[in-house]
C-alpha positions as CSV (number, residue, x, y, z in Angstrom):
1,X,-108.8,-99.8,90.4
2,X,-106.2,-102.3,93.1
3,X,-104.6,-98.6,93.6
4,X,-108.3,-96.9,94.9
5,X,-109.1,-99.9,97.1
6,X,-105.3,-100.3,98.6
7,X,-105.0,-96.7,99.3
8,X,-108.6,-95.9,99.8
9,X,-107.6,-93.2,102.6
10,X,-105.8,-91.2,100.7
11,X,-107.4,-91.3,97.6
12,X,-110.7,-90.0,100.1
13,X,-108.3,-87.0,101.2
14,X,-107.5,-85.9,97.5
15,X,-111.5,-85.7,96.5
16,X,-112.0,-83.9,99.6
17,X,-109.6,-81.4,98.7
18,X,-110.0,-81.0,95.3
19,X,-113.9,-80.8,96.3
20,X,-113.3,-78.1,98.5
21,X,-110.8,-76.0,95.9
22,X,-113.4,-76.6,93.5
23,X,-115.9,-74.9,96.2
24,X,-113.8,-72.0,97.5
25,X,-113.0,-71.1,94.0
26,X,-116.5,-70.9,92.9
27,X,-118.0,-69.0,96.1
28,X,-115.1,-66.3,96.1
29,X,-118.1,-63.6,94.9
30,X,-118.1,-59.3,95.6
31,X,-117.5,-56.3,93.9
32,X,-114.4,-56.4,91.4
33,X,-111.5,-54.3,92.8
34,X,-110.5,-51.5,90.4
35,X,-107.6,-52.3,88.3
36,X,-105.4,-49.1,89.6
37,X,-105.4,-47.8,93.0
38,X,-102.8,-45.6,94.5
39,X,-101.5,-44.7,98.1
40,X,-101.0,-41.5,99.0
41,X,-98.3,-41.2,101.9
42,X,-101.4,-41.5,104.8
43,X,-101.8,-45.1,103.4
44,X,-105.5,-44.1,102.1
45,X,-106.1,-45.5,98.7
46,X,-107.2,-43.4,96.1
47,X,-109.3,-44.2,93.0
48,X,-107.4,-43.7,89.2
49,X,-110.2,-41.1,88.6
50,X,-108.8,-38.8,91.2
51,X,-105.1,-39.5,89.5
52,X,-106.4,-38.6,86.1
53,X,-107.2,-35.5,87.0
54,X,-103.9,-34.7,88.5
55,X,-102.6,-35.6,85.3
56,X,-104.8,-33.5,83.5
57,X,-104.2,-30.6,85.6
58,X,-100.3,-31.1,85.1
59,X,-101.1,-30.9,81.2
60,X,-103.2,-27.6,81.5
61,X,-100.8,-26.2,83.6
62,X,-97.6,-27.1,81.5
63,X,-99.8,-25.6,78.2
64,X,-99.7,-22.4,79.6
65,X,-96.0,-22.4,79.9
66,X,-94.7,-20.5,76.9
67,X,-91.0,-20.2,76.2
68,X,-89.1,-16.6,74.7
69,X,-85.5,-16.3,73.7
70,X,-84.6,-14.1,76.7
71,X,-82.2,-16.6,77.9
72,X,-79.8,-17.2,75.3
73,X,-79.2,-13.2,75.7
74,X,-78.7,-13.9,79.8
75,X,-74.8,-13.7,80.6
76,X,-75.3,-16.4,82.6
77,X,-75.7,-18.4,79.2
78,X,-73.4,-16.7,76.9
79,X,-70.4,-17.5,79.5
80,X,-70.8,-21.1,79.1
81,X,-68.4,-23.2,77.3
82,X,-68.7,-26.4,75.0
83,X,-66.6,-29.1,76.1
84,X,-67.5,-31.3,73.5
85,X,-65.2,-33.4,71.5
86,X,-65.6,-32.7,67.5
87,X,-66.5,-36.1,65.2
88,X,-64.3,-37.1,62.8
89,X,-66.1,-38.2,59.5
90,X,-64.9,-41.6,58.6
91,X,-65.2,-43.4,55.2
92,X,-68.5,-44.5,54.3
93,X,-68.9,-48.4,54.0
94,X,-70.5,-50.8,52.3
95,X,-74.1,-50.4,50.8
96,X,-75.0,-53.5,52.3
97,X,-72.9,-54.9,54.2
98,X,-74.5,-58.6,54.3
99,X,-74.5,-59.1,50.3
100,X,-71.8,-60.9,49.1
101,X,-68.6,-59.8,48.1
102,X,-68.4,-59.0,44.5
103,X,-64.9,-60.3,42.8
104,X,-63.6,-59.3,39.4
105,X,-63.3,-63.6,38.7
106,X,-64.9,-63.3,34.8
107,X,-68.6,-64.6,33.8
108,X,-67.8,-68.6,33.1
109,X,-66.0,-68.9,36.5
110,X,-69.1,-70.8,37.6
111,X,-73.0,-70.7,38.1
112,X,-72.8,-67.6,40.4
113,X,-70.2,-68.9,43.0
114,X,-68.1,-66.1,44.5
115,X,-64.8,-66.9,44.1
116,X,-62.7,-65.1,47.5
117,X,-59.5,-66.2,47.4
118,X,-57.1,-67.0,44.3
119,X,-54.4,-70.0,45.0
120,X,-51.5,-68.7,44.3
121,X,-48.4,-70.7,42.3
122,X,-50.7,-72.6,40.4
């Protein structure tokens, strides 16, 4: 309370403010903007209902595309080379690789402890 009455100036200035946030937050009122507008390249917008049916018209258009086997009898296509390298197959590993190693240590050498490495001289 000594804080409100020693610095009553300021502490008027913060409710003022916060009062007038509080205001201008709650008056901000309108029509909500759609969530996706574009630009075309005159810098009008245009509405996502006008893109979706670009995009539907690039789908009708692209199911009407059929393919034939015409060019893989073309000589443009038969003259081509493969420049690929061939893989080598390598040795398969383990099953999985994050269980633990299995050792040939007999049953009684302790309550499932993997043994890894054998002193030797002993």
């Amino acid at each position: 309370m000594s804080w409100i009455m020693h610095n009553k100036l300021i502490f008027i200035i913060l409710i003022v403010v916060i009062a007038g946030g509080v205001w201008y937050g709650l008056s901000i009122s309108g029509a909500p903007e759609p969530l996706l507008v574009t630009t075309t390249p005159e810098g009008t917008s245009v509405s996502a209902q006008s893109t979706d049916q670009e995009i539907i018209g690039t789908l009708l258009a692209l199911r009407a595309v059929t393919l034939s086997g015409s060019i893989f009898s073309d000589p443009s296509f038969v003259t081509l080379q493969d420049f690929g390298t061939t893989i080598v197959p390598e040795p398969v590993g383990r099953e999985n690789p994050f269980a633990p190693l299995r050792t040939a240590a007999p049953a009684s050498a302790g309550a499932g402890a993997a043994k890894l490495f054998t002193p030797s001289g002993r």
